[in-house]
C-alpha positions, 0 to 999 in steps of 0.5 A: 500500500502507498499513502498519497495526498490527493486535492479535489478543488483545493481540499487535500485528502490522504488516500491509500492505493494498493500497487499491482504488478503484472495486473495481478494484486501485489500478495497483501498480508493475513489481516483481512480487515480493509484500512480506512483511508483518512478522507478528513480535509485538512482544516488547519495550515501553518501561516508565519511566525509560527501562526496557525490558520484554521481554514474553513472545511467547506463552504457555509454560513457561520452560526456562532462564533465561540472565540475572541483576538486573545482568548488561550484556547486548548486543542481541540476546543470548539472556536465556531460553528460552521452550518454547511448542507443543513448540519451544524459543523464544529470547527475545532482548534488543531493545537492549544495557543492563543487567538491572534485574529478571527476573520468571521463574525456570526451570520458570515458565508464562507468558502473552502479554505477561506481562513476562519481564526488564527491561532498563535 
C-alpha cells in the first residue's frame, strides 16, 4: 500500500492505493480487515511566525462564533460553528495557543479554505 495526498478543488485528502504488478494484486498480508483511508480535509495550515490558520472545511454560513483576538484556547476546543448542507459543523482548534485574529463574525458565508481564526 502507498499513502498519497490527493486535492479535489483545493481540499487535500490522504488516500491509500494498493500497487499491482503484472495486473495481478501485489500478495497483501493475513489481516483481512480493509484500512480506512483518512478522507478528513485538512482544516488547519501553518501561516508565519509560527501562526496557525484554521481554514474553513467547506463552504457555509457561520452560526456562532465561540472565540475572541486573545482568548488561550486548548486543542481541540470548539472556536465556531460552521452550518454547511443543513448540519451544524464544529470547527475545532488543531493545537492549544492563543487567538491572534478571527476573520468571521456570526451570520458570515464562507468558502473552502477561506481562513476562519488564527491561532498563535
Amino acid at each position: 500500500m502507498r499513502k498519497f495526498m490527493v486535492n479535489v478543488n483545493g481540499t487535500s485528502y490522504e488516500v491509500e492505493v494498493e500497487e499491482i504488478q503484472g495486473g495481478a494484486a501485489a500478495p497483501k498480508a493475513a489481516s483481512a480487515a480493509p484500512q480506512a483511508a483518512s478522507a478528513a480535509p485538512k482544516a488547519a495550515t501553518q501561516a508565519s511566525g509560527g501562526q496557525e490558520s484554521v481554514n474553513a472545511p467547506m463552504p457555509g454560513n457561520i452560526l456562532d462564533v465561540r472565540v475572541k483576538a486573545g482568548d488561550t484556547v486548548k486543542a481541540g476546543q470548539i472556536l465556531l460553528i460552521l452550518e454547511a448542507m443543513k448540519m451544524e459543523n464544529e470547527i475545532l482548534a488543531p493545537k492549544d495557543g492563543k487567538i491572534v485574529a478571527v476573520n468571521v463574525a456570526k451570520g458570515s458565508t464562507v468558502n473552502s479554505g477561506d481562513a476562519l481564526v488564527i491561532i498563535g
